[in-house]
N, C-alpha and C positions, 0 to 999 in steps of 0.2 A: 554828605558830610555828617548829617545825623545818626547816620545810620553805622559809619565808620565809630563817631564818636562811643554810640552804645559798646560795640563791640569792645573798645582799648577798656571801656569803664568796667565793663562783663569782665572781662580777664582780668587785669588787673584786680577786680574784689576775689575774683578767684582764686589767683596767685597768694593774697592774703591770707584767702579763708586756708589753704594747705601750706602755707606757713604755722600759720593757728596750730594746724592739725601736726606738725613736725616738732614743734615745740613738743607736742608730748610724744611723740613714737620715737625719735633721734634727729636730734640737728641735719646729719648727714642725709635725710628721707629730702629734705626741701626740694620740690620738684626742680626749681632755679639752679641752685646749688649742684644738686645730682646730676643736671644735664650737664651742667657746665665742666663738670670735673669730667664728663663723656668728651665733650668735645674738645677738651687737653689729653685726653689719651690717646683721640681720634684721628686729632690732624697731624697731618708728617711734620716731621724734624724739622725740614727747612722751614718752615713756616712759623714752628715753636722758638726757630733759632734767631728768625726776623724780630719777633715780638719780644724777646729778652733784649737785643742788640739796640731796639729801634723804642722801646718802652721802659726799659731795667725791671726797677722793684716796681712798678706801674702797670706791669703788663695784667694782672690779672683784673684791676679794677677797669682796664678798655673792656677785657673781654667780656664781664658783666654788662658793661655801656652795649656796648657792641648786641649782646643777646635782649637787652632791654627792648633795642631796638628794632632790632630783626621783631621780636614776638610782639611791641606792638602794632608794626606796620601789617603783619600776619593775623592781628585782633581785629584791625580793622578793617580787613578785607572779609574776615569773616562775618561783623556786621553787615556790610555791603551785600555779602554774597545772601545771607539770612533775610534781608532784607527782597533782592531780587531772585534768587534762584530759595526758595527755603525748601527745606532745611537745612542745605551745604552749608552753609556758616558753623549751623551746628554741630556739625558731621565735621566738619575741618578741627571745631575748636575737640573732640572728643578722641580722634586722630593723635592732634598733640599730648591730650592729658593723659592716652594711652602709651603713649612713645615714653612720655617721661616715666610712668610707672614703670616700665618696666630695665629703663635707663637705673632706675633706682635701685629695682630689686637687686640686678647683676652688680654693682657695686660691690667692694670687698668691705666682706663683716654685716651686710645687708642681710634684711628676711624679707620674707614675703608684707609684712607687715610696711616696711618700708614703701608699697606702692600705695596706701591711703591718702599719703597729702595730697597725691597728684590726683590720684580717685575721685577725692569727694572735693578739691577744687574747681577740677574740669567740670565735675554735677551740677557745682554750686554756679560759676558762669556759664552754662549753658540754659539754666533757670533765669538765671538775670538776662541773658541777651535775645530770649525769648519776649519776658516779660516787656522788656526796652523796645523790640522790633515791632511787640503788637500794637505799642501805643501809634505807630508811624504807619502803618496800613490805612487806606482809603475806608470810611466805615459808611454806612447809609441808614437814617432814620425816616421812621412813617408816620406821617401827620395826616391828619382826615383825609387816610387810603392815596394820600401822593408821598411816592417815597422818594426821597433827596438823601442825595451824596453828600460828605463832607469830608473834609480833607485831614490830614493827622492833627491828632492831638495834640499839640505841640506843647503846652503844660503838661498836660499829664505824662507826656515825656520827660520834661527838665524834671519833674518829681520822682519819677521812676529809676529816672539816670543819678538824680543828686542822693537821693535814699541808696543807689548801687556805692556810690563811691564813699559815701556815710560807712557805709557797711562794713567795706573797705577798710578805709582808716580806722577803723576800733576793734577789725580781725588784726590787723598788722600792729599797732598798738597792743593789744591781749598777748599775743602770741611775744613780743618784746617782753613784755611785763613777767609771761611767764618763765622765757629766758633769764630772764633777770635774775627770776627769782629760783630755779634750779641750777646757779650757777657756783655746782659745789667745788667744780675742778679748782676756778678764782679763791676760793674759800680755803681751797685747802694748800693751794700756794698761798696763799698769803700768811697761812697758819706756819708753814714749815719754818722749821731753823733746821740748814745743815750744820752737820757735823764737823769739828774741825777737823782738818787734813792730819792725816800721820805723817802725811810728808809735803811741807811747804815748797813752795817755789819763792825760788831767789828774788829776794828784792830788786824791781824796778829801780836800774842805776838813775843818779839823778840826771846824767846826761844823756837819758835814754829819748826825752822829750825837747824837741828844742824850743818849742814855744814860740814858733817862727808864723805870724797870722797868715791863716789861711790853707797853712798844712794840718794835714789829718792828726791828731794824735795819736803816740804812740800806744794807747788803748782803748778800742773803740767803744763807748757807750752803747749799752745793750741800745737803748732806745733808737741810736745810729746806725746798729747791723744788718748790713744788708740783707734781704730776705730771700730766696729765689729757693720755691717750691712748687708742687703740682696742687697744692690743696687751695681749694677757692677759698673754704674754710674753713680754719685751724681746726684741727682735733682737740675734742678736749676730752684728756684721757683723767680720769680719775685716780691720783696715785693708789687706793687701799685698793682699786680694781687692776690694776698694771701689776704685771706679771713678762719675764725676759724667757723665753725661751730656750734654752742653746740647743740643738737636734742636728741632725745628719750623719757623717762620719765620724759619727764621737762613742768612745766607750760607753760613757755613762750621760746618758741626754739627763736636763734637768730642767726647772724652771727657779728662778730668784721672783721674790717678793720685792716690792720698794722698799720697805721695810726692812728686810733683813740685806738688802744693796747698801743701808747707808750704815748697816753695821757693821760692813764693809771697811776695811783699815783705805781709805779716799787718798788721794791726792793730786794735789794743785802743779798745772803747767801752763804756761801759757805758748799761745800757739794760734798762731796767724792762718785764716782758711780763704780759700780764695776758690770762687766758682768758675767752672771750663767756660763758662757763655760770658766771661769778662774779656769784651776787646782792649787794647792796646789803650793806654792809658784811663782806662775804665775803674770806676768805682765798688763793684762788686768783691772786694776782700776788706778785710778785718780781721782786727787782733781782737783777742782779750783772754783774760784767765779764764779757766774752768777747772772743774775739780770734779774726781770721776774715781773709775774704778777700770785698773788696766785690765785691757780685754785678754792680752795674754794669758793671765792667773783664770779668767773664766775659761780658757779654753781647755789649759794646762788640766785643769779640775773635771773638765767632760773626757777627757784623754781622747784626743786627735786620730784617728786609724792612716795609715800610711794612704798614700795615692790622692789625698786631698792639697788642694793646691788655689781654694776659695769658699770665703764667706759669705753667703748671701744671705745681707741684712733685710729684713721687713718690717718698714712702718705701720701704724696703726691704722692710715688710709691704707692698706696695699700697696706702697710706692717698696721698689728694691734696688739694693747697690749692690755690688759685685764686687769685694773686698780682696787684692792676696793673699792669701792664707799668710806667706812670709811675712809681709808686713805688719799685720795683727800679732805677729808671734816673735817678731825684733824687741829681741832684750833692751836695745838701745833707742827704740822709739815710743815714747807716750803714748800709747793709743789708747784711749779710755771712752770709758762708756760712763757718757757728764750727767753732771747732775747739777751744777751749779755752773755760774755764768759771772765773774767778775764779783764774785760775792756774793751772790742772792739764786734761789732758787731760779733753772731755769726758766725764761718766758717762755709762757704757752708757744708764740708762735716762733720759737725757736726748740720748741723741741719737750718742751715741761709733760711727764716727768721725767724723761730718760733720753739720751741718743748717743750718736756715735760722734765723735770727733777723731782724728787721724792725720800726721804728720805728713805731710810730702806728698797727699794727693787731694785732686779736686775733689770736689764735693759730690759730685752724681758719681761716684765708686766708694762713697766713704761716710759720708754725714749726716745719714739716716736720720731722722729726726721722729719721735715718739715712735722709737722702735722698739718693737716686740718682740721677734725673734733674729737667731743668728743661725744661720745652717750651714752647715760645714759639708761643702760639697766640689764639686770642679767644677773648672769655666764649660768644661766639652759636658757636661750633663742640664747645668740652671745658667740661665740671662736675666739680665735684669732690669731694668725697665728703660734706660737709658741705652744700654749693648743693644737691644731691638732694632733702637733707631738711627743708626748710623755715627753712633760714637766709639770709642776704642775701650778695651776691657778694662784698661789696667790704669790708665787718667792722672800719671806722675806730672805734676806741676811746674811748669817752665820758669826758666829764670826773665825774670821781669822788674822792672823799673817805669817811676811815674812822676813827672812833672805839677805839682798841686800850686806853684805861687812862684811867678805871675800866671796866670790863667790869659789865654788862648786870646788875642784882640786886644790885652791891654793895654794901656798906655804908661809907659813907664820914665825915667830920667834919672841922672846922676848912678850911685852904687846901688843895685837893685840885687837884694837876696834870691836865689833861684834855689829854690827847695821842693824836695818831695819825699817818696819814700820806694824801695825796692825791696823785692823778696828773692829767696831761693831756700824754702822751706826744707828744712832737714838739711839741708847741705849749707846754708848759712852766705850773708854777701861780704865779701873780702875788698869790692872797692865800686865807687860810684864815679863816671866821667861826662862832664857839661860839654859841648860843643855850639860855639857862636857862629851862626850859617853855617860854612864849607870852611872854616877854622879850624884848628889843631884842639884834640881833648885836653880838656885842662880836671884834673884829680878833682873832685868835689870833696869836703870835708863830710866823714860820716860819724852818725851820733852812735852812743852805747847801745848795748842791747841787751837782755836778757838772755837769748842762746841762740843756735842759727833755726828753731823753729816760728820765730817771730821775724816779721816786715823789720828795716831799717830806715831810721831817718837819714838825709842825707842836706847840705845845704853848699850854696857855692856864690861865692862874693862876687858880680858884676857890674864892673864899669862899664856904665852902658853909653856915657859920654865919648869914651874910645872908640865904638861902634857908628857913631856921625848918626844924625838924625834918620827918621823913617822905617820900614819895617827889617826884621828881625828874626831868625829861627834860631828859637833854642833847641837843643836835642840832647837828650839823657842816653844813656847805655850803664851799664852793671855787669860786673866780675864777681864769680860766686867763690866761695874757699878754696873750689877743687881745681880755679882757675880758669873756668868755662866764662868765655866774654859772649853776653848775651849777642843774640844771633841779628842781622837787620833784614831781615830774611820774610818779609809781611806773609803773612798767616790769618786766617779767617779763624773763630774759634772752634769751629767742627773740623776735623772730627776730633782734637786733640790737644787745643789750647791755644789761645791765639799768639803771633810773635812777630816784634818789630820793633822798631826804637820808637820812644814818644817826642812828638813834635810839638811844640806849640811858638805861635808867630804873636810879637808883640810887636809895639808902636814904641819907637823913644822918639820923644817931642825934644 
């Protein structure tokens, strides 16, 4: 148990100390961090697809739980092992801090530089869980030429081991403080004012909100939007250092400054995004305004060469989407390249200072976030990080509908409001229908909207006293402009978007 204990307290001050040491070389070096972004690149689809499904926007803080865990349990086997087999504890802990190094280097945008945290951490606990093991050895002293055993330290352990986790906590402290205090990206969002739009988006009709408790509104608060990316930890890119790309099959490749983007004639659309790993009645989509710079005029400007037919976006991590070249280049579609977010510069972790937004498709083909570059190339030559793993190229958005009030088990009585919201982005929703059990559809009344690139509210008056006591299935369905009646057709969200009608069973008392 002691010997376990040193071990979690060795690593752990170690893990510290090359925190410490990341703070100054890049955030992105943290040995933790670095593995962890290895082991989302690492494990297959279906398993990434469980953990959005079965986690949502939660999934990356298990996975940190989860690796916390794994490396303590692995610390304290290597005090054990230090303890009874030495130096293998050692040797295991030096193992890991080599694996992580070089987890690091390969990273994208990484140098060689990047493998110190892991370097002088692994060094720094493998000093400490030496110093910890030696206090716990059987030692023997000699008094007038008779020499006696005696057994561990066991103070001078709890001293050695409390001085380790001392250490600890004031490398990990330090290394906050100095975060803290290099924290110019924060600085410099907070400094920005954008520009105004040259060209405004329509005013939010008043009946575009119904103000019905417990539905989503019809604009989702940044602090509300769902998040679903591969980065454990947000990028944080420095706008005077961010620089756009555009390269491949282009006349003239070029790069834009932040700077000269927002001097850029911008404008505002709004425009509902919804990610492929949202199941059926799932919370994973959002609206809100943004305001950008259409990607078509950047393309139109590098001059396009024939035979191209995709954009492959690349984020500031290395993450890429696989864009249609067509869609990027429809006259009639907003696709921009945002810079703001409902008003205000965008949040870091949605994308500050630059990404993509895109009408009518999910997000892993579209919504690159602190993206860098844009290369204009074909699907048959570049993949993109998502195409790898068992998704579909081209990631067009299915027509969908959502149950948000009453929620699932309630208990309800008398006229009960049955409201949600439905999409069919770019193509726009023409009609929303309730159904009570195995009933006939009854029209739901739908709210205004802004244009068919935004979600629709929708709401529907039930008499739930006509229904007679006890439980209850409601079910939603949606009709899109073009006439298309959403499908009842259940669907997984791999490889292509999930589809089905939404259910929810309530109670009338």
């Amino acid at each position: 148990m002691w010997a376990a204990l040193a071990g979690i307290a060795s690593a752990a001050a170690g893990f510290a100390v090359a925190e410490l040491v990341a703070a100054f070389v890049a955030p992105g070096s943290s040995p933790l961090f670095a593995a962890g972004a290895g082991v989302v690149d690492a494990v297959p689809a279906p398993l990434k697809d469980f953990a959005v499904e079965t986690f949502g926007t939660a999934d990356k803080a298990v996975l940190l739980g989860t690796m916390a865990v794994v490396l303590a349990a692995g610390a304290a086997l290597a005090g054990w092992l230090e303890l009874r087999r030495p130096p293998v504890g050692s040797l295991l802990l030096a193992v890991v801090g080599a694996v992580a190094a070089v987890v690091a280097v390969v990273r994208p945008g990484a140098s060689v530089a990047w493998a110190l945290p892991s370097l002088v951490g692994v060094g720094i606990a493998v000093v400490l869980l030496r110093a910890s093991i030696g206090t716990l050895r059987p030692a023997s002293t000699t008094s007038d030429g008779v020499v006696r055993a005696t057994g561990p330290d066991r103070r001078r352990f709890l001293l050695v081991t409390g001085l380790t986790v001392a250490a600890g906590v004031v490398a990990l402290a330090t290394s906050r403080a100095v975060s803290a205090g290099n924290r110019v990206v924060t600085a410099a969002r907070d400094a920005l004012r954008l520009p105004a739009a040259s060209v405004t988006a329509p005013a939010v009709p008043a009946g575009a909100d119904l103000g019905v408790p417990g539905l989503a509104p019809y604009v989702t608060p940044n602090g509300d939007f769902y998040r679903i990316d591969t980065a454990l930890r947000v990028p944080q890119v420095d706008p005077a250092d961010w620089t756009l790309r555009i390269s491949g099959r282009v006349d003239e490749p070029f790069e834009l400054t932040f700077a000269e983007l927002l001097d850029l004639p911008l404008v505002e659309h709004h425009l509902t995004l919804t990610c492929v790993s949202n199941g059926v009645g799932g919370d994973l989509v959002g609206n809100a305004l943004w305001l950008g710079y259409p990607v078509r005029e950047l393309l139109e400007r590098a001059g396009v060469q024939d035979g191209a037919d995709m954009v492959l976006s690349t984020s500031a991590d290395g993450w890429t989407a696989s864009t249609p070249l067509e869609v990027l280049q429809d006259a009639d579609r907003e696709c921009l390249l945002a810079v703001g977010m409902n008003g205000e510069p965008l949040p870091a972790e949605h994308g500050f200072p630059a990404r993509l937004v895109v009408p009518g498709l999910y997000g892993y083909v579209s919504a690159t976030k602190w993206v860098t570059e844009l290369k204009v190339t074909t699907f048959a030559d570049d993949v993109a990080y998502w195409s790898t793993r068992g998704w579909t190229e081209r990631g067009p958005i299915k027509l969908a509908s959502r149950i948000d009030t009453p929620r699932a088990n309630a208990g309800v009585e008398g006229e009960v409001t049955v409201a949600g919201v439905a999409w069919a982005q770019h193509t726009g929703i023409d009609a929303v229908e309730v159904r009570v059990d195995d009933g006939p559809w009854q029209a739901a009344t739908l709210a205004d909207t802004v244009g068919p690139d935004t979600w629709r509210q929708w709401s529907y008056a039930w008499d739930s006293a006509g229904a007679g006591t006890g439980a209850h299935r409601l079910t939603v369905r949606a009709t899109d402009a073009d006439g298309e009646v959403q499908t009842s057709d259940v669907a997984s969200p791999a490889p292509d978007g999930a589809t089905g009608w939404h259910e929810v069973e309530v109670s009338v008392g």
